[in-house]
N, C-alpha and C positions, 0 to 999 in steps of 0.2 A: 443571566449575563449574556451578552453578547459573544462572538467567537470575534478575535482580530488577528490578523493573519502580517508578516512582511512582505508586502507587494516589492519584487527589483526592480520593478517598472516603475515605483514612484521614491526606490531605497527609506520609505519607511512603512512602518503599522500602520495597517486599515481594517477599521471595522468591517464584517463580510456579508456583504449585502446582494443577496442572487439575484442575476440578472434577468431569469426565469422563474417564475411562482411555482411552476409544476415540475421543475428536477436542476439540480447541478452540476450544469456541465463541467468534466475533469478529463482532462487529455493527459496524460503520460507517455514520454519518449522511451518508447521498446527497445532492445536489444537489437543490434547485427547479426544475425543468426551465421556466423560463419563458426564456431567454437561454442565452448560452457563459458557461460557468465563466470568473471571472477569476484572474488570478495569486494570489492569497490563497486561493481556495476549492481554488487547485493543490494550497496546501501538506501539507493534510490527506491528500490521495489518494494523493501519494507517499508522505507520511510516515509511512501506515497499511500500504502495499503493504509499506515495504521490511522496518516490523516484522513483519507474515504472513509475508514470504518469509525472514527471520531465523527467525522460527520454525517454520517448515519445515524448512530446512537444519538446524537442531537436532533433528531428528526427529518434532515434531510434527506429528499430523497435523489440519489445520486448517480447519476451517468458516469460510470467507468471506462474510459476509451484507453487501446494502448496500441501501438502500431508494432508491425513487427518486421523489420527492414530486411526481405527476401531477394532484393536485386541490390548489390555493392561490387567495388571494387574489391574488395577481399572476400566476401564469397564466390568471386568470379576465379580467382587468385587461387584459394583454396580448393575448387572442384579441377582445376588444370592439374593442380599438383597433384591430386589422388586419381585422376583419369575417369574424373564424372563429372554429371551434368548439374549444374548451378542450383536446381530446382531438389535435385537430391543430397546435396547440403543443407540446403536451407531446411527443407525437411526431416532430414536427420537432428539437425540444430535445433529447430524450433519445437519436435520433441523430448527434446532432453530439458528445453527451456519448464516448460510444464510440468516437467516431471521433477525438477529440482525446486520450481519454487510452491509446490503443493507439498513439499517435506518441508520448507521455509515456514507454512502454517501461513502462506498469500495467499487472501482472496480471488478467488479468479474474475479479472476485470468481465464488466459489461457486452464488452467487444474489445477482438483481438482484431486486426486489419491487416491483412496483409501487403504490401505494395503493389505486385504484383496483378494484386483481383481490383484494382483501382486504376490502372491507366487510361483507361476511357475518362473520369473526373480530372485526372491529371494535364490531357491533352485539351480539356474544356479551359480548365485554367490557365493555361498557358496561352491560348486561345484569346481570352482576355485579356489579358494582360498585354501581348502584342497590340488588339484593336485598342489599348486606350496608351500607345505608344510608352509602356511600364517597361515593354520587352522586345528583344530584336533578334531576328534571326540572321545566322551567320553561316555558309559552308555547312548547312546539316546542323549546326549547334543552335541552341538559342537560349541567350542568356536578359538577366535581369539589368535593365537598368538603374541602377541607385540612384543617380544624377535626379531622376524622377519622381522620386518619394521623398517629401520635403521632412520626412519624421523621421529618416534612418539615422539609427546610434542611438534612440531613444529609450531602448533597455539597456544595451552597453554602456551607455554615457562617452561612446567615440565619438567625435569629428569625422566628418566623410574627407575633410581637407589633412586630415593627420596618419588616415589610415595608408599604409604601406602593403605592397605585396608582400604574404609573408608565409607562415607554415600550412592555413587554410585556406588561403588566397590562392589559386593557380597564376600564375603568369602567361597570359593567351595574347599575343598580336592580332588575336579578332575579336577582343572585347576593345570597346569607349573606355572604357575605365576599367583599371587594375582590380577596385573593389565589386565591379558586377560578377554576377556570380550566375552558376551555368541553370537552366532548367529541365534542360534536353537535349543528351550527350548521341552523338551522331554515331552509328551503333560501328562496332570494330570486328574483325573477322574473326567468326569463330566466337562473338560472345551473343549472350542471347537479347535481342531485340525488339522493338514492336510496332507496325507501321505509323505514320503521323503525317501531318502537312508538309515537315521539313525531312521526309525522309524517314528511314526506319534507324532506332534508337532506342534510348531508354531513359526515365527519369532522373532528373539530379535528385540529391537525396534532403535537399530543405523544400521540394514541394510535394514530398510524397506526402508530410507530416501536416502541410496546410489542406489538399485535399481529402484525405482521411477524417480529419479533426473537425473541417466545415462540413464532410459529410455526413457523420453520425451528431454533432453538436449543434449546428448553426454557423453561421456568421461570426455571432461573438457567443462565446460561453464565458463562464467562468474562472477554471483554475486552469493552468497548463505547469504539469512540472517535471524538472528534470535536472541534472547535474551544474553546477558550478560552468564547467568545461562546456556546456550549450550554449552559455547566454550571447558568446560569439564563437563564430557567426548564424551556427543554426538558428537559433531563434531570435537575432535580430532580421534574418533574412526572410523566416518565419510571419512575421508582423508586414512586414515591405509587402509580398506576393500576397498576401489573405488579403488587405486593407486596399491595394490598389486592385486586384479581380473584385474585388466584393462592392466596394467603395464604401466598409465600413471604417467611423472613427476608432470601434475597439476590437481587437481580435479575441485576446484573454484578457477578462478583468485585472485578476492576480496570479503573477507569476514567482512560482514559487522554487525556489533550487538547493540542492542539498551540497553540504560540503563534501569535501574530499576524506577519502581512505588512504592516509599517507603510510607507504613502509620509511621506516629510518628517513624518515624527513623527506624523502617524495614522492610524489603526485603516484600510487599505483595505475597502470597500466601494461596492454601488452605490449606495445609499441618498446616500452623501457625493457620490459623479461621479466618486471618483479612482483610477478601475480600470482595468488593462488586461488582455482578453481572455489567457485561456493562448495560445488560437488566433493570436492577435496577434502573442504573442509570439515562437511557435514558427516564424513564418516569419521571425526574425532571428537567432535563436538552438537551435542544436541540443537533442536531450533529451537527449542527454549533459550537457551545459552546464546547464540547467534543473535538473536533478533534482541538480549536487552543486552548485549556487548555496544549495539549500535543505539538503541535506545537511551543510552546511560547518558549520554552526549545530544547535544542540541542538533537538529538535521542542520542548521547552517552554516554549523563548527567543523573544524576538520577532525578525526580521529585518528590516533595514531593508532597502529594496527601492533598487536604484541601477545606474544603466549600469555604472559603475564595478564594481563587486561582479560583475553577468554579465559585464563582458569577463575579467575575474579569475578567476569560474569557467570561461571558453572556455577560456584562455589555460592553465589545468590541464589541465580536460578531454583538450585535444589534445596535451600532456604526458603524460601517460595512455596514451593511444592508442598515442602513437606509439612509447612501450615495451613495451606489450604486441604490435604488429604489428612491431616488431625480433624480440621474440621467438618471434614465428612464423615469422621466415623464417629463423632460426638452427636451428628445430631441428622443421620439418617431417615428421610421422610418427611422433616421437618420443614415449612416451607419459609419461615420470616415472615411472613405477611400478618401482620399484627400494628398495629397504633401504640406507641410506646405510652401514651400518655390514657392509655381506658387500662393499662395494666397496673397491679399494684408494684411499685418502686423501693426497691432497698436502697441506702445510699451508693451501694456499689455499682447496682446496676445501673443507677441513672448517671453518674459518674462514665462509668463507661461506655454506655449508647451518647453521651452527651462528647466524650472526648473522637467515636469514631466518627461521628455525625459533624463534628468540625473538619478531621481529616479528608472526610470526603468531597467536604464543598471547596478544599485547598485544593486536592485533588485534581476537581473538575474544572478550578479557575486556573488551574496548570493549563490545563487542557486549552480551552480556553485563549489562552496570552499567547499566539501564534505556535500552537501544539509543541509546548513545552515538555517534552516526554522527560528528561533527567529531575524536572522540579515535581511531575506528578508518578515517577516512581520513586521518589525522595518519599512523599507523604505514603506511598501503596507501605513501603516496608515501616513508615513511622506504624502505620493499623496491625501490622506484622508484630512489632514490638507490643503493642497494643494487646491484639489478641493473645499471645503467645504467656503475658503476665498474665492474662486474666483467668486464664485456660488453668496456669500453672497456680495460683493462690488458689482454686478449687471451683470449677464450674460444673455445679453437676445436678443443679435443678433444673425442673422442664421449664419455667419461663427462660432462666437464663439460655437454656438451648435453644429456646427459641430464638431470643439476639444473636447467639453464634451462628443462626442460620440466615438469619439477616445480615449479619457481616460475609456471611461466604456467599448470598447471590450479590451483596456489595463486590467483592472478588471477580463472580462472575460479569457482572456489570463493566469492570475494568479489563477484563483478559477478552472482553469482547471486540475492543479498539487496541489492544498493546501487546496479545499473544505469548505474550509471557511463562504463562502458570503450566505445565506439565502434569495434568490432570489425571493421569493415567496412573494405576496400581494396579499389577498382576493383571495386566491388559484391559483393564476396566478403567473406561471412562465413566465418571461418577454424575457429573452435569446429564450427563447423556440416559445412563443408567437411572438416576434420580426425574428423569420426566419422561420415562418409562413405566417408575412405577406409580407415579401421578395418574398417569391413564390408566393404569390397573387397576390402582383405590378406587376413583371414580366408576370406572363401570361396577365393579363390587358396590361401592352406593348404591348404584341405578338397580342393579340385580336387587339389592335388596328392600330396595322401596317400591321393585315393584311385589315382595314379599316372594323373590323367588328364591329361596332359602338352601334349596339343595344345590344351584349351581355356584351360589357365593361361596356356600361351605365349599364345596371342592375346589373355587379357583383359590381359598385360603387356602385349603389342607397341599395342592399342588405347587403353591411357593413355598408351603413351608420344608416340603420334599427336597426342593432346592435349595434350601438354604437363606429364605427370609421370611422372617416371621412380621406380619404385621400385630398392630396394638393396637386396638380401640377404646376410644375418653367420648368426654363429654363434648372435648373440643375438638374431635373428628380422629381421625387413623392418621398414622403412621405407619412407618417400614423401617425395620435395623437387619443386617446381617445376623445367624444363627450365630451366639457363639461355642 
């Protein structure tokens, strides 16, 4: 089946159709590095990661872009108040940023961009945009013309006749119109700066993310996604500046945004005070726990954020867990790879490779219906319930181990995109550990077809020193823990 995604750009589902043969370009709006991400700014990083690694695991091959916004008004704000320089904010920030979402179990994007390392592409663009009269410069400033771009409000669904100055709008007596918006801010005493045409300055902060985005993507890519709270003005302003420099029809194909992280009914942020650090968080609560708190829920619904809700996700999470570390210890070395249908069939068993083999293509057609994650961990815990019966009325023949080994790289298969499963027992990871010892059996094969008998025996006799004994059949080796 196809993958259909909710474009905002057209407010409904679209089937997803790359605009490139050879990769899929994905832009993601990065953090302000001026502080730690809080629990809200979380939801995006996972909820971007797990659709990239969804579409992965579907064979795309995928361009991760994420920018990381080193020059603002608030890290300019914040290094005054500590009596440092902007540049060591931002770097203190943007390492904690790494370091908190690599405990999260996030992939690390393709490229991280900094703004910063970009202002020569910035000043090109800008550049353009004045010669095809999109932009004007004013007093050192120079801002976007709206009036200009016959498509603006075409993600938001504004009116350019309706919009009003207002919370993201500055009010300037040197802009044409209230709704243009700055490109290039005329630099102020004592903040950091950088030379240009109209003097020395620094970027506004909706054309760091169009020059970044066309630089590692193109013109036009595919996905771009980021918070509810973007779609204005950032990323209508976003579309304006790429489509007029470029004079392309499409910037992002499908634009994709997550809802909000509400405390007590609203909008979290720091701007309000009612935030709690990820970092905070994650010293109470696991990223297993974290990431299906957020998962539970649709990325374009709001979540209501409550203790309640995370002991709720722990109290799964470790449901989870601990059916898939059952079924690592049932069926150790065992790989699944088998054809159900050249095996011989009890009723039981065809019954239950037939009920999890539905599950999974529910599952994937979760996946699938604009990465439905709350419908296809609905079906992950129905194989839960599943296994867990089948396990417990008595599985304990080698073919049936065999299916319970095929149901757990099914597992594996799903915590590949959704991060979920906490694999870990007495500091052993088992996926990890189990294609370890796959390479091991294997060259013990090789050792001993080439008939070198004395080094096979001893790499047996020295795992079994350690503590795992392998077992040879007809239908190849295995590996179980000593017990």
């Amino acid at each position: 089946m196809s993958i259909t995604v909710f474009n905002t750009l057209s407010g409904k589902k679209e089937e997803y159709k790359p605009i490139n043969p050879d990769y899929s370009g994905f832009y993601v709006c990065g953090p302000t590095v001026y502080d730690y991400f809080h629990i809200g700014n979380a939801r995006p990083f996972i909820v971007f990661d797990v659709i990239r690694r969804f579409l992965i695991f579907r064979g795309y091959n995928v361009r991760y872009v994420m920018n990381l916004t080193d020059i603002d008004d608030k890290i300019i704000n914040r290094a005054k108040e500590e009596g440092v320089t902007s540049k060591e904010i931002a770097d203190r920030y943007i390492n904690a940023f790494f370091e908190d979402i690599q405990k999260l179990g996030i992939r690390p994007a393709d490229v991280y961009s900094r703004a910063t390392d970009h202002v020569p592409e910035i000043i090109t663009i800008i550049k353009k945009l004045i010669a095809v009269d999109a932009a004007y410069a004013t007093a050192g400033d120079v801002f976007f013309d709206v009036k200009q771009f016959s498509r603006y409000g075409q993600l938001s669904k504004k009116k350019l006749e309706d919009l009003q100055a207002g919370k993201r709008i500055a009010v300037d007596e040197l802009k044409k119109n209230p709704a243009d918006f700055v490109l290039w801010k005329k630099a102020k005493p004592g903040e950091p700066s950088w030379p240009s045409p109209w003097g020395n300055g620094r970027p506004g902060w909706h054309i760091e993310c169009s020059a970044m985005s066309m630089k590692f993507l193109g013109n036009s890519f595919d996905f771009h996604g980021g918070g509810q709270d973007l779609i204005f003005p950032h990323h209508e302003n976003e579309i304006a500046q790429s489509c007029a420099s470029s004079g392309c029809d499409t910037f992002a194909k499908y634009w994709l945004h997550n809802g909000f992280l509400d405390m007590k009914g609203e909008k979290m942020s720091k701007s309000l005070g009612n935030f709690i650090t990820a970092r905070e968080l994650m010293e109470i609560y696991p990223a297993s726990t974290i990431r299906l708190f957020y998962l539970q829920k649709h990325y374009r619904g709001p979540i209501d954020f409550s203790e309640d809700g995370l002991n709720a996700a722990r109290t799964t999470a470790e449901r989870l867990a601990l059916t898939y570390k059952k079924l690592a210890r049932l069926t150790p070395g065992y790989t699944g790879d088998f054809e159900m249908e050249s095996r011989q069939q009890t009723p039981r068993l065809k019954e239950f490779h037939h009920r999890i083999s539905t599950l999974d293509e529910e599952l994937i057609a979760a996946m699938e219906d604009d990465f439905n994650t709350p419908g296809a961990i609905g079906k992950l815990f129905d194989i839960v319930r599943e296994v867990n019966k089948f396990i417990d009325e008595g599985a304990a023949e080698e073919q049936e181990k065999e299916v319970l080994a095929w149901v757990q790289g099914k597992l594996d298969d799903y915590d590949r995109f959704l991060g979920v499963i906490d694999k870990s027992q007495g500091g052993i990871d088992h996926e990890r550990m189990d294609a370890v010892m796959r390479a091991v059996i294997k060259l013990r094969h090789s050792l001993r077809k080439e008939k070198n008998w004395p080094l096979a025996d001893q790499l047996r006799d020295g795992l079994t020193e350690a503590g795992i004994i392998l077992e040879d059949s007809p239908a190849g080796t295995t590996w179980r823990w000593r017990k």
